[in-house]
TORTI-805091 format. One record per atom (N, C-alpha, C, CB): residue number from 1; atom name; y negated, x, z. Coordinates in steps of 0.05 Angstrom, whole numbers, plus 5000, padded with zeros to 4 digits. Glycine has a CB too. Example, Ala and Ser with C-alpha at 12.3 -4.5 7.8 and 13.67 -1.06 7.14 Angstrom:
2
(atom 1,"N",(5114,5264,5156)) (atom 1,"CA",(5090,5246,5156)) (atom 1,"C",(5066,5264,5156)) (atom 1,"CB",(5089,5226,5181)) (atom 2,"N",(5045,5257,5142)) (atom 2,"CA",(5021,5273,5143)) (atom 2,"C",(4999,5258,5157)) (atom 2,"CB",(5012,5282,5114)) 
This chain:
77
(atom 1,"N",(3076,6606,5689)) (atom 1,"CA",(3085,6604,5717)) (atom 1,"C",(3099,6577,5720)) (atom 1,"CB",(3062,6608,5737)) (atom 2,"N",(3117,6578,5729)) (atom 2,"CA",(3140,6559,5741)) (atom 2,"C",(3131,6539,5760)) (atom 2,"CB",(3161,6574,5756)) (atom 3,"N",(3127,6518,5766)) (atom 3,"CA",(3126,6499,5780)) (atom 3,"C",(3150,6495,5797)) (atom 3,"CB",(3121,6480,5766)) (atom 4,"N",(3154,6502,5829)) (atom 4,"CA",(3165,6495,5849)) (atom 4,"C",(3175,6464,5869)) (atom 4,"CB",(3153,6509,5857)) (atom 5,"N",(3191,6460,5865)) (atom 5,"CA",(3185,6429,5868)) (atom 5,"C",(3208,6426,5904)) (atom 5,"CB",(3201,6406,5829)) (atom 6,"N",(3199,6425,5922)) (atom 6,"CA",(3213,6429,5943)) (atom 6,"C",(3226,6394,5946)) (atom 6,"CB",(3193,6443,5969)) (atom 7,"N",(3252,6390,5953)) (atom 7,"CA",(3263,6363,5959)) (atom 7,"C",(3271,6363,5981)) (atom 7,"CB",(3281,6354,5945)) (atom 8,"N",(3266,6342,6001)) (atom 8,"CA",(3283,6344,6027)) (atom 8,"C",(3298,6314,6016)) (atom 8,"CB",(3263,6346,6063)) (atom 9,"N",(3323,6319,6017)) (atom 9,"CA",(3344,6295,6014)) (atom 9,"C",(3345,6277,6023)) (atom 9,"CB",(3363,6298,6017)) (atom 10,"N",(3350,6251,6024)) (atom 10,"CA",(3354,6234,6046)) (atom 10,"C",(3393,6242,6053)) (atom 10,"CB",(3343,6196,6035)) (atom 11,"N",(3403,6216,6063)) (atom 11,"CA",(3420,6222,6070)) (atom 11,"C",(3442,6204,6046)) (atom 11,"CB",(3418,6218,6100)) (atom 12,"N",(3429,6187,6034)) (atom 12,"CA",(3452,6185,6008)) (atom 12,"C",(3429,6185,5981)) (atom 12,"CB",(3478,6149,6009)) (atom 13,"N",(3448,6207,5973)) (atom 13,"CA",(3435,6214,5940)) (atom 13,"C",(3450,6207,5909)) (atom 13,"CB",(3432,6246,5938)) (atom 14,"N",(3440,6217,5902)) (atom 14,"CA",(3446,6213,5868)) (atom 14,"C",(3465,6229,5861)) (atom 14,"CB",(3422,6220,5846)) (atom 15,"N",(3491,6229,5837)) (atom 15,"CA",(3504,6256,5836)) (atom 15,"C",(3484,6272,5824)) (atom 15,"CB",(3531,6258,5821)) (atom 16,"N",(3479,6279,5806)) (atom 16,"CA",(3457,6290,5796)) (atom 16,"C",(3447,6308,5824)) (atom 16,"CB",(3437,6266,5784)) (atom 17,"N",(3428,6298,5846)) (atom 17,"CA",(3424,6314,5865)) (atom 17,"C",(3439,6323,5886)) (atom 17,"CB",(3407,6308,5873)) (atom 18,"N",(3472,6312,5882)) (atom 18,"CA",(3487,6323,5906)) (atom 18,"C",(3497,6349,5893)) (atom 18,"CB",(3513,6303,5919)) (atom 19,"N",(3502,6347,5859)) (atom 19,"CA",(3508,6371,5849)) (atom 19,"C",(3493,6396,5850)) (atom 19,"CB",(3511,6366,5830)) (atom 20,"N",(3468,6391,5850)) (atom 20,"CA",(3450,6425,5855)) (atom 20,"C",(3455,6420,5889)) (atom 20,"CB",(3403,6428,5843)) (atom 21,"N",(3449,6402,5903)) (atom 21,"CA",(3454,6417,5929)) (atom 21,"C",(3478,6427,5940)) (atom 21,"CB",(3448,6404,5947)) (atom 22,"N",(3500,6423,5928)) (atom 22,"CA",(3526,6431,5936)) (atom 22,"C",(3538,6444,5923)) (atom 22,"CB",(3540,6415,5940)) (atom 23,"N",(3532,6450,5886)) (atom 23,"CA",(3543,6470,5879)) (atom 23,"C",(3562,6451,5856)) (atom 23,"CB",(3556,6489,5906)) (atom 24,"N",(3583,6430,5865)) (atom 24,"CA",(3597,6416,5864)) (atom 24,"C",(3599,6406,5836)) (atom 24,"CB",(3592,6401,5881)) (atom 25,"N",(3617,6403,5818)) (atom 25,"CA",(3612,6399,5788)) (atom 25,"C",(3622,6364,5787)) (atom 25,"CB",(3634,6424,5767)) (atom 26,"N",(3613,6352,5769)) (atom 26,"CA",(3618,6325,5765)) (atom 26,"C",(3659,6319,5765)) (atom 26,"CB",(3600,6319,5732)) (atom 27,"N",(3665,6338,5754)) (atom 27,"CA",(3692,6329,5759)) (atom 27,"C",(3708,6335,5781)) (atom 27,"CB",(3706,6337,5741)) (atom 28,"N",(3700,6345,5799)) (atom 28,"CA",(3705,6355,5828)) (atom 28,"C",(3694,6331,5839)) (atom 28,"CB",(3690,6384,5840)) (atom 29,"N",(3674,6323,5833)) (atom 29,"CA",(3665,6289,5860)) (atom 29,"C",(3677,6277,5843)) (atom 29,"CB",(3627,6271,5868)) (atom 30,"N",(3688,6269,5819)) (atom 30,"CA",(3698,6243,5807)) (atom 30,"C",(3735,6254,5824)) (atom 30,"CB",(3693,6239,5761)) (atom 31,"N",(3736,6267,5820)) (atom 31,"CA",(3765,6273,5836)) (atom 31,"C",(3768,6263,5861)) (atom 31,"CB",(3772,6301,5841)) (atom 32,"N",(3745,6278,5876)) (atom 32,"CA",(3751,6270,5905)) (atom 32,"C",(3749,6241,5908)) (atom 32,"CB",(3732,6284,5926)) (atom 33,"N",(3720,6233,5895)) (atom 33,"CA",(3725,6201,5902)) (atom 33,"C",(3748,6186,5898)) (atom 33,"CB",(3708,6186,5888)) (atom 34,"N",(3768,6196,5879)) (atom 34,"CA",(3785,6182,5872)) (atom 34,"C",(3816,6189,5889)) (atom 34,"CB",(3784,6186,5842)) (atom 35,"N",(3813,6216,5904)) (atom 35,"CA",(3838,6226,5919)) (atom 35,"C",(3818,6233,5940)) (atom 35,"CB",(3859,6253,5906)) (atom 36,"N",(3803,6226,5952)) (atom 36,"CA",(3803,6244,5987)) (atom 36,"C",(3779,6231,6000)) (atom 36,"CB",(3798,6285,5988)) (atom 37,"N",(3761,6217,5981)) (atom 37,"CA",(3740,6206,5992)) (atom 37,"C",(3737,6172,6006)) (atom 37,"CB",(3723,6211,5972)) (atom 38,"N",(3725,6169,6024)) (atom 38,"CA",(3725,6137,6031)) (atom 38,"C",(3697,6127,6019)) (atom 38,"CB",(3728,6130,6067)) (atom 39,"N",(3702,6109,6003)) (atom 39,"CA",(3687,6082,5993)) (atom 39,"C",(3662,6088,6026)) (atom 39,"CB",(3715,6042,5992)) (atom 40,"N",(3644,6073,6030)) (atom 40,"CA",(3628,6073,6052)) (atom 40,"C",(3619,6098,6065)) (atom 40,"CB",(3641,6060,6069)) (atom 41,"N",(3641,6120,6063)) (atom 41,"CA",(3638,6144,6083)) (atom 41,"C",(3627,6158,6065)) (atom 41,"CB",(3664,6157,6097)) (atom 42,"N",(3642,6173,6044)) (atom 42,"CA",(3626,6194,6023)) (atom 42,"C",(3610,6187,6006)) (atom 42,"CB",(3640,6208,6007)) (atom 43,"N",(3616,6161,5995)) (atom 43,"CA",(3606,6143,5972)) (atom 43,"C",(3603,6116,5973)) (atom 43,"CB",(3620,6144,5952)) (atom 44,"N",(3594,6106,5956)) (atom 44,"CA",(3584,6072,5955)) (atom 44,"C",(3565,6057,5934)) (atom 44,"CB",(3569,6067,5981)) (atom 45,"N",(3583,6046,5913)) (atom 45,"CA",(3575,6032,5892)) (atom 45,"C",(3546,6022,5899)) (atom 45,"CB",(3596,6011,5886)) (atom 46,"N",(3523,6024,5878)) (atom 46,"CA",(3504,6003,5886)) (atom 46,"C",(3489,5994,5869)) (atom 46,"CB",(3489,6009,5906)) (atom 47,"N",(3479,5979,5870)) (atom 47,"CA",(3467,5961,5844)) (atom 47,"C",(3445,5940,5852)) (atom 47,"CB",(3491,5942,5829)) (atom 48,"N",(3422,5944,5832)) (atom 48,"CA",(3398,5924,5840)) (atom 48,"C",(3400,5903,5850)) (atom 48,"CB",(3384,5916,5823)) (atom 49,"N",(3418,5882,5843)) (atom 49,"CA",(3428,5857,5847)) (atom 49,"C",(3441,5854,5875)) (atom 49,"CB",(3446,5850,5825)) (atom 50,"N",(3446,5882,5894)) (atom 50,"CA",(3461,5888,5911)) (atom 50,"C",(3485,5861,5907)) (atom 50,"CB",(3444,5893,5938)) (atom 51,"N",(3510,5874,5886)) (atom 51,"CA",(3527,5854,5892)) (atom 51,"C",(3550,5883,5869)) (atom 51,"CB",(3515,5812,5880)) (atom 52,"N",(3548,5898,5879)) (atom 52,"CA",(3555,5934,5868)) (atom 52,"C",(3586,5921,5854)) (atom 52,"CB",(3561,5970,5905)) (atom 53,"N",(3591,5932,5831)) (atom 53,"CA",(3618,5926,5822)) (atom 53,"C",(3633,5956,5822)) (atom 53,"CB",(3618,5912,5790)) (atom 54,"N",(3667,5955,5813)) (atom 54,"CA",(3677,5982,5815)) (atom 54,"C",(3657,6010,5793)) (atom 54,"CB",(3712,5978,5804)) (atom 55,"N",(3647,5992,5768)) (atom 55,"CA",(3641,6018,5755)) (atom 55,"C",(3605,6015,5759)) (atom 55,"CB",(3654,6019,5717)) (atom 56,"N",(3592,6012,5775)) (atom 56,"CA",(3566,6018,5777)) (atom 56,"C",(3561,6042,5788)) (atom 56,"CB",(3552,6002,5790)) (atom 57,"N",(3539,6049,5784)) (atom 57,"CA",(3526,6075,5798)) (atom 57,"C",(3541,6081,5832)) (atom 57,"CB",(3487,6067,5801)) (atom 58,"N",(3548,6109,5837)) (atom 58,"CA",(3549,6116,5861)) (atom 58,"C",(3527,6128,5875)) (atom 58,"CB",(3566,6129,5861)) (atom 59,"N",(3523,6122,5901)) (atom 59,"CA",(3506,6149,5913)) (atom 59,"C",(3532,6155,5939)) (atom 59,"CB",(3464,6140,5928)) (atom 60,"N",(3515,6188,5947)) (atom 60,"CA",(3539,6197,5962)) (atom 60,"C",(3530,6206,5994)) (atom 60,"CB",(3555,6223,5945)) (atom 61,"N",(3543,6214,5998)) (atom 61,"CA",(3528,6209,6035)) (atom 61,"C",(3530,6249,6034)) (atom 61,"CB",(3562,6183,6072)) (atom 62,"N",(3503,6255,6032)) (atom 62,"CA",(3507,6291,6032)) (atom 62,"C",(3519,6299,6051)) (atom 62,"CB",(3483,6308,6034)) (atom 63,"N",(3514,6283,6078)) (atom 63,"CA",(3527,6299,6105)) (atom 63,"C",(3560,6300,6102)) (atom 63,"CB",(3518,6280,6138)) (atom 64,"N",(3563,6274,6097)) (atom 64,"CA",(3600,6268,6102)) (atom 64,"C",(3602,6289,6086)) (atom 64,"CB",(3619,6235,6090)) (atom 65,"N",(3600,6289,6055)) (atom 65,"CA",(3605,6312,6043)) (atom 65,"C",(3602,6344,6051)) (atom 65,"CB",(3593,6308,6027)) (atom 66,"N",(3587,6346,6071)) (atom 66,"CA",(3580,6374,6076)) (atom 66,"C",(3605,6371,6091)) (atom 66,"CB",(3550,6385,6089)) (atom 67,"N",(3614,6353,6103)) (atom 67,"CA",(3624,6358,6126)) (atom 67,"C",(3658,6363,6114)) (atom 67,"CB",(3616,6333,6149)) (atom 68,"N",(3666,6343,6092)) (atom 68,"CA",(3690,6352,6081)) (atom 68,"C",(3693,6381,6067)) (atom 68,"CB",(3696,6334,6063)) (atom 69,"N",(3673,6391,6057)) (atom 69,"CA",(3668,6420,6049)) (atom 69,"C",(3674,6443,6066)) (atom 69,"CB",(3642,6423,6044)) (atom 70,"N",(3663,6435,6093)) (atom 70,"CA",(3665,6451,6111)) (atom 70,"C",(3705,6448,6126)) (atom 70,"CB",(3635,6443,6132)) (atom 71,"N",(3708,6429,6124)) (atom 71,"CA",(3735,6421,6141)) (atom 71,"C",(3761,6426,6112)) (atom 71,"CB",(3731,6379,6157)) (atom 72,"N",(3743,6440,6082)) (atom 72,"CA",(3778,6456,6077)) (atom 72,"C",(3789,6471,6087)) (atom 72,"CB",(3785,6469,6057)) (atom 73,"N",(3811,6472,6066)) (atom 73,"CA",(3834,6498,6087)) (atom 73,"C",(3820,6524,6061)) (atom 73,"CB",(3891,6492,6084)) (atom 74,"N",(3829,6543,6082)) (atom 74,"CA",(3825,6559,6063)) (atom 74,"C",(3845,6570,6046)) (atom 74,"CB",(3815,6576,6070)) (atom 75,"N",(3848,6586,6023)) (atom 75,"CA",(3866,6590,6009)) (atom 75,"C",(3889,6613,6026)) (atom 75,"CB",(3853,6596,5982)) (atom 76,"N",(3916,6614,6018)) (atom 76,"CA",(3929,6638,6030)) (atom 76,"C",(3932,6659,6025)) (atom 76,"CB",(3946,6638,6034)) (atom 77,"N",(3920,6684,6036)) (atom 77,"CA",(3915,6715,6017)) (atom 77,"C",(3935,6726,6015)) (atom 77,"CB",(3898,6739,6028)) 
């Protein structure tokens, strides 16, 4: 038997956990961060030393993200 492990998120996570909650594959958030996302708003370098450089760890803000998810276009049938 399987062990169930319930998470309630905070509001900025790990990619690792934005990917099971959103579905979202690593090269889809390395995209957006790089074409559609804002530094502060979706994402934000951070580091023990709090003094975050361009290539340190990201965490990502789940909501903003839900919220760009929700505000595509949809495709044209």
């Amino acid at each position: 038997m399987e062990n169930v492990i319930q998470i309630v998120p905070n509001k900025w996570v790990t990619e690792k956990l934005l990917i099971a909650l959103t579905g979202l594959k690593p090269g889809t958030i390395e995209r957006a961060r790089k074409k559609a996302w804002l530094m502060g708003r979706e994402y934000k370098h951070i580091s023990p030393e709090n003094e975050p450089r361009h290539n340190s760890e990201c965490m990502y803000n789940r909501k903003a993200i839900d919220a760009w998810i929700a505000g595509q276009k949809h495709p044209a049938s």
